[in-house]
N, C-alpha and C positions, 0 to 999 in steps of 0.2 A: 507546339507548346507542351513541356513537360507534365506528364500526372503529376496531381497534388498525391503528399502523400501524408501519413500523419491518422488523426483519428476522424473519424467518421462521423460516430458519433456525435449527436448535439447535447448530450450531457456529458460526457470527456471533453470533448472543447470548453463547453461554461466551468468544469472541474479547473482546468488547467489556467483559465481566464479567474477565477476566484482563488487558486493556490497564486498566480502573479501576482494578484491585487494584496492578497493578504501578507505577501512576501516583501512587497514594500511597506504597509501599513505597519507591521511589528520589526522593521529592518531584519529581517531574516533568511540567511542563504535557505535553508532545511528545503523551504516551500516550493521557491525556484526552482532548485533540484528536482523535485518531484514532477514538476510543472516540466520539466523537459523530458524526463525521461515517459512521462506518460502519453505528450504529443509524439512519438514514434508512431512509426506505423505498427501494423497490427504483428506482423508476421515476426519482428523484433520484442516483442512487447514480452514482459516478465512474466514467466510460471513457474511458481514455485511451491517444492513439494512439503508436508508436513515433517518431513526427514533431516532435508535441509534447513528449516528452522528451529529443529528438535537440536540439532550437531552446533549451532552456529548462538542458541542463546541462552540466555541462562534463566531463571525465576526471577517473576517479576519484569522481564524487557519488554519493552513498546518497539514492535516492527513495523514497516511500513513498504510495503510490496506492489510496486505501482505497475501491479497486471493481476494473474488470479494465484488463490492460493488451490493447490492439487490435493487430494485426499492418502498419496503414496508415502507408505510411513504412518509415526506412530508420534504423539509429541506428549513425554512424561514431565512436564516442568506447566506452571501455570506463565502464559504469556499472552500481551495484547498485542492483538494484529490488525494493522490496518487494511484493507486494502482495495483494487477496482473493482473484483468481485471473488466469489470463493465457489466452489460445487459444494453442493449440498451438505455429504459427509464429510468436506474438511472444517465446515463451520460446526457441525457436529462433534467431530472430536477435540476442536479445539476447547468448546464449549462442556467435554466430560474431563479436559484436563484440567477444569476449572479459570480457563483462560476466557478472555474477550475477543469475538470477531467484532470489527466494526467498519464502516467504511472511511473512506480520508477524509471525509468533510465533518465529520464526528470527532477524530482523533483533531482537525483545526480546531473545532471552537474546544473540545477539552483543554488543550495544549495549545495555542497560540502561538509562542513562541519554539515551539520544537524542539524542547529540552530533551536529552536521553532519548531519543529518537536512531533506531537505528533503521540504514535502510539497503534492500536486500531483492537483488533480482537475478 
């Protein structure tokens, strides 16, 4: 019998099972998306550095990062990030560039429907 593969975790599984549910409730791809790319397994799963979304957004963008965000790099623009989780100093710096960390079940109920939503792994 093949390993399961996918997340481990029993709050990434309920994350993925509430981004599903909520992706039908507002008929919305955004959620979905997110919901597959988060049930990967772990060793695929996104990291991304404060560089790469320093280069990739502009003032003012809602990202959504469905792995962690890294602290490499510098981000001079205010932006809100969502994401599975973050190291300590990239919630930090986001937080001096006047920006919002927050996690994906946060950026749902702000956002519901997934408008302006960019996402990035």
């Amino acid at each position: 019998m093949p390993q399961k593969t996918g997340p481990s975790d029993p709050n990434v599984v309920k994350l993925v099972r509430e981004l599903r549910k909520k992706s039908n409730e507002q008929k919305v791809e955004i959620w979905r998306v997110i919901s597959r790319l988060l049930n990967r397994p772990k060793r695929v799963k996104a990291e991304v550095n404060l560089s790469t979304i320093n280069r990739n957004t502009k003032a003012k963008d809602v990202v959504v990062i469905p792995g962690k965000v890294l602290a490499s790099g510098e981000l001079n623009h205010e932006v809100s990030v969502a994401a599975l989780c973050f190291s300590e100093v990239a919630r930090e710096k986001i937080e001096k560039a006047h920006g919002k960390a927050m996690t994906i079940p946060e950026l749902t109920s702000k956002n519901p429907k997934g408008s302006n939503i960019k996402i990035m792994e």
